[in-house]
N, C-alpha and C positions, 0 to 999 in steps of 0.2 A: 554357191552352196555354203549355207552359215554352219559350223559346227557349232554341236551344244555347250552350252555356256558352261564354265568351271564351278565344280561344288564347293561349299563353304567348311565342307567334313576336314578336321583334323588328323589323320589318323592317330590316334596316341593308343598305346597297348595295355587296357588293364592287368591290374596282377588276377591269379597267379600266370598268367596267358605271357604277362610279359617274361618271367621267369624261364619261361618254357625255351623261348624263339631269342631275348638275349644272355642266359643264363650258359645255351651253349657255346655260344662262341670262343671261351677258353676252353673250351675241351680241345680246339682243332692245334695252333700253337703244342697241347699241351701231348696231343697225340702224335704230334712231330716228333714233339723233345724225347717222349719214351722211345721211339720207333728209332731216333738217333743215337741216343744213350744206349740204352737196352739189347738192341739187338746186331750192336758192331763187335765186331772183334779186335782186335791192335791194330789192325790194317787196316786203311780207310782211301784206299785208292783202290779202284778199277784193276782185275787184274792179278791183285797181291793175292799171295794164299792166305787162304782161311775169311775171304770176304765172301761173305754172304750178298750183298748187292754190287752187281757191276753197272748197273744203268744208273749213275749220278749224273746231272747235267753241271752244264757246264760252270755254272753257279756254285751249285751246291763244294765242285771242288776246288770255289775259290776260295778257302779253307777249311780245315781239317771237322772231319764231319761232327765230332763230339763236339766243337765250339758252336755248331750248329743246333744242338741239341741241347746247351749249357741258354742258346738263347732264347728259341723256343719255348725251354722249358720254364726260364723265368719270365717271360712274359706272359704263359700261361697262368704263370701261379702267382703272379700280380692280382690278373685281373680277377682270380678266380676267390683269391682272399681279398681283394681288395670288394668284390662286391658280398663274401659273404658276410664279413665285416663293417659293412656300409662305410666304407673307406673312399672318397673317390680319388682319390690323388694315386694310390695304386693303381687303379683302374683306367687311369687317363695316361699312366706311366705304361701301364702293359699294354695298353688299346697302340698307341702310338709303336711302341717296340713291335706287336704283333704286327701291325700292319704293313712295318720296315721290312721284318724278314719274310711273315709271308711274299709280301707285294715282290723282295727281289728270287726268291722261290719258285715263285709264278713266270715271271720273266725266264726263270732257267729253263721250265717245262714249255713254254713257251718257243722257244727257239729249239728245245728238242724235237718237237711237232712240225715247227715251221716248213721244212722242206718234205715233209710227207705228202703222198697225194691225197686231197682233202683236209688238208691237217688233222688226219688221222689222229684221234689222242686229245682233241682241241679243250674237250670237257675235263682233263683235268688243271689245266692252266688258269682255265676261265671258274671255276671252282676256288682255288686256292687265288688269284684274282679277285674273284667278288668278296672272301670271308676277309681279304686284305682292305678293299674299301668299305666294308662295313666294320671294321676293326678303326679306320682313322676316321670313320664318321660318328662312330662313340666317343674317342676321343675329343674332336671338334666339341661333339655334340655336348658329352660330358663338362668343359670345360667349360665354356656357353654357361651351363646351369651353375654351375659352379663361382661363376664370375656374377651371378645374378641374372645373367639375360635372357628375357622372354621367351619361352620356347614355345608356349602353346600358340597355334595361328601365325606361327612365324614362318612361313613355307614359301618363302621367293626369298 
Protein backbone atom coordinates (compact mmCIF):
# COMPACT_ATOMS: atom_id res chain seq x y z
CA UNK A 1 0.00 0.00 0.00
CA UNK A 2 1.60 3.51 -1.34
CA UNK A 3 0.78 6.37 1.10
CA UNK A 4 0.08 9.78 -0.43
CA UNK A 5 2.92 11.64 -1.54
CA UNK A 6 3.98 14.73 0.86
CA UNK A 7 2.51 18.31 -0.08
CA UNK A 8 4.65 21.08 -1.07
CA UNK A 9 2.41 23.58 1.35
CA UNK A 10 4.58 25.80 3.81
CA UNK A 11 2.66 26.46 6.57
CA UNK A 12 3.71 29.92 7.55
CA UNK A 13 0.97 32.07 9.61
CA UNK A 14 -0.12 35.32 8.12
CA UNK A 15 -0.58 38.48 10.36
CA UNK A 16 -2.82 39.43 12.19
CA UNK A 17 -3.58 35.34 12.49
CA UNK A 18 0.08 35.09 13.39
CA UNK A 19 -0.33 37.47 16.35
CA UNK A 20 -3.03 35.68 17.69
CA UNK A 21 -1.53 31.90 17.95
CA UNK A 22 2.34 33.39 18.69
CA UNK A 23 1.60 36.64 20.41
CA UNK A 24 0.26 34.33 23.29
CA UNK A 25 2.85 32.37 24.31
CA UNK A 26 4.36 35.03 26.88
CA UNK A 27 1.25 35.18 28.66
CA UNK A 28 1.86 31.53 29.95
CA UNK A 29 5.64 32.08 31.70
CA UNK A 30 4.08 35.41 32.48
CA UNK A 31 0.82 33.80 34.27
CA UNK A 32 3.31 31.58 36.21
CA UNK A 33 5.46 34.56 37.40
CA UNK A 34 2.08 36.50 38.81
CA UNK A 35 0.47 33.15 40.19
CA UNK A 36 4.17 32.83 42.10
CA UNK A 37 4.72 36.40 42.97
CA UNK A 38 1.35 37.45 43.64
CA UNK A 39 -0.32 35.01 45.47
CA UNK A 40 2.38 33.61 48.20
CA UNK A 41 2.71 34.60 51.27
CA UNK A 42 6.27 34.41 53.36
CA UNK A 43 5.95 30.85 53.48
CA UNK A 44 6.84 28.97 50.57
CA UNK A 45 6.95 25.46 51.65
CA UNK A 46 4.18 22.76 51.99
CA UNK A 47 2.75 22.85 55.26
CA UNK A 48 3.92 26.29 56.71
CA UNK A 49 1.24 28.47 58.02
CA UNK A 50 -0.37 30.89 56.00
CA UNK A 51 0.46 28.92 52.60
CA UNK A 52 -1.99 28.98 50.45
CA UNK A 53 -0.71 26.12 48.01
CA UNK A 54 0.50 22.76 49.44
CA UNK A 55 0.58 20.79 46.30
CA UNK A 56 4.31 21.94 44.86
CA UNK A 57 6.09 19.33 43.24
CA UNK A 58 8.97 18.34 43.66
CA UNK A 59 10.76 20.74 41.35
CA UNK A 60 9.02 23.58 42.02
CA UNK A 61 10.66 23.15 45.75
CA UNK A 62 13.79 22.96 44.31
CA UNK A 63 13.92 26.53 45.16
CA UNK A 64 12.28 29.11 46.86
CA UNK A 65 9.00 29.74 45.01
CA UNK A 66 9.34 33.70 44.41
CA UNK A 67 12.86 32.90 42.48
CA UNK A 68 10.50 30.93 40.52
CA UNK A 69 8.22 33.60 39.75
CA UNK A 70 11.26 36.29 39.46
CA UNK A 71 11.99 33.82 36.38
CA UNK A 72 9.01 33.29 34.78
CA UNK A 73 8.13 36.54 35.14
CA UNK A 74 11.20 37.74 33.13
CA UNK A 75 10.97 35.66 30.59
CA UNK A 76 7.67 36.55 29.95
CA UNK A 77 8.29 40.01 29.79
CA UNK A 78 11.36 39.51 27.44
CA UNK A 79 9.43 38.09 25.08
CA UNK A 80 6.52 39.87 25.39
CA UNK A 81 8.46 43.42 25.03
CA UNK A 82 10.78 42.07 23.08
CA UNK A 83 8.04 41.29 20.27
CA UNK A 84 6.07 44.29 20.85
CA UNK A 85 9.08 46.13 20.26
CA UNK A 86 10.25 44.21 17.15
CA UNK A 87 13.22 43.30 19.24
CA UNK A 88 14.30 39.89 18.65
CA UNK A 89 17.26 39.22 20.83
CA UNK A 90 14.66 39.57 23.68
CA UNK A 91 12.61 37.38 22.26
CA UNK A 92 15.13 34.51 21.61
CA UNK A 93 16.54 35.46 25.24
CA UNK A 94 13.03 34.84 26.80
CA UNK A 95 11.88 31.96 24.28
CA UNK A 96 15.04 29.98 25.54
CA UNK A 97 14.56 31.04 29.57
CA UNK A 98 10.72 30.09 28.91
CA UNK A 99 11.25 27.04 27.62
CA UNK A 100 14.15 26.14 30.66
CA UNK A 101 11.83 26.71 33.28
CA UNK A 102 8.67 25.73 31.80
CA UNK A 103 10.18 22.38 30.25
CA UNK A 104 11.76 21.61 34.16
CA UNK A 105 8.00 22.75 35.51
CA UNK A 106 6.65 20.11 33.39
CA UNK A 107 9.01 17.38 34.39
CA UNK A 108 7.91 18.33 38.14
CA UNK A 109 3.94 17.80 37.24
CA UNK A 110 5.17 15.06 35.49
CA UNK A 111 6.55 12.79 38.14
CA UNK A 112 3.65 14.16 40.42
CA UNK A 113 1.26 12.21 37.96
CA UNK A 114 3.50 9.43 37.34
CA UNK A 115 2.39 6.97 39.92
CA UNK A 116 -1.36 7.73 39.58
CA UNK A 117 -3.62 5.18 38.07
CA UNK A 118 -3.84 6.31 34.41
CA UNK A 119 -1.67 9.30 35.04
CA UNK A 120 -4.41 10.87 36.20
CA UNK A 121 -3.56 14.69 35.75
CA UNK A 122 -1.33 13.73 32.59
CA UNK A 123 -2.87 16.99 30.67
CA UNK A 124 -1.32 19.22 32.80
CA UNK A 125 2.32 18.22 32.24
CA UNK A 126 1.98 17.50 28.67
CA UNK A 127 0.43 21.18 28.37
CA UNK A 128 3.26 23.18 30.19
CA UNK A 129 5.56 20.44 28.09
CA UNK A 130 4.34 21.45 24.55
CA UNK A 131 4.08 25.64 25.46
CA UNK A 132 8.02 24.58 26.68
CA UNK A 133 8.99 23.11 23.10
CA UNK A 134 7.31 25.64 21.28
CA UNK A 135 8.93 28.35 23.37
CA UNK A 136 12.66 26.66 22.29
CA UNK A 137 11.40 26.15 18.72
CA UNK A 138 11.04 30.21 18.59
CA UNK A 139 13.94 30.56 19.80
CA UNK A 140 15.75 28.06 17.27
CA UNK A 141 13.56 29.35 15.00
CA UNK A 142 14.01 33.04 15.73
CA UNK A 143 17.47 32.78 15.72
CA UNK A 144 17.66 30.84 12.29
CA UNK A 145 16.06 34.16 10.84
CA UNK A 146 17.94 36.24 12.58
CA UNK A 147 21.34 34.78 11.42
CA UNK A 148 19.91 35.17 7.86
CA UNK A 149 18.77 31.44 7.38
CA UNK A 150 16.21 30.30 5.02
CA UNK A 151 13.15 29.74 6.57
CA UNK A 152 10.55 29.56 4.01
CA UNK A 153 10.42 25.67 2.55
CA UNK A 154 12.94 24.85 4.85
CA UNK A 155 10.89 21.84 6.67
CA UNK A 156 13.32 18.70 6.98
Amino acid sequence: MRLPHRGTWTPLIPLPARWAVVGVIPLVPLSYGADYLLHQHRHTRPGDAGQLNDSYTIVELAMPIQVWGVLCLTAGLLMGIGFHMRWPRPVIIGSWLSGGVLGSLSVGRFVGVADLPWWDGISGPVIVGAVAVACWGMAIGYTKQLAGGSLEGDDH
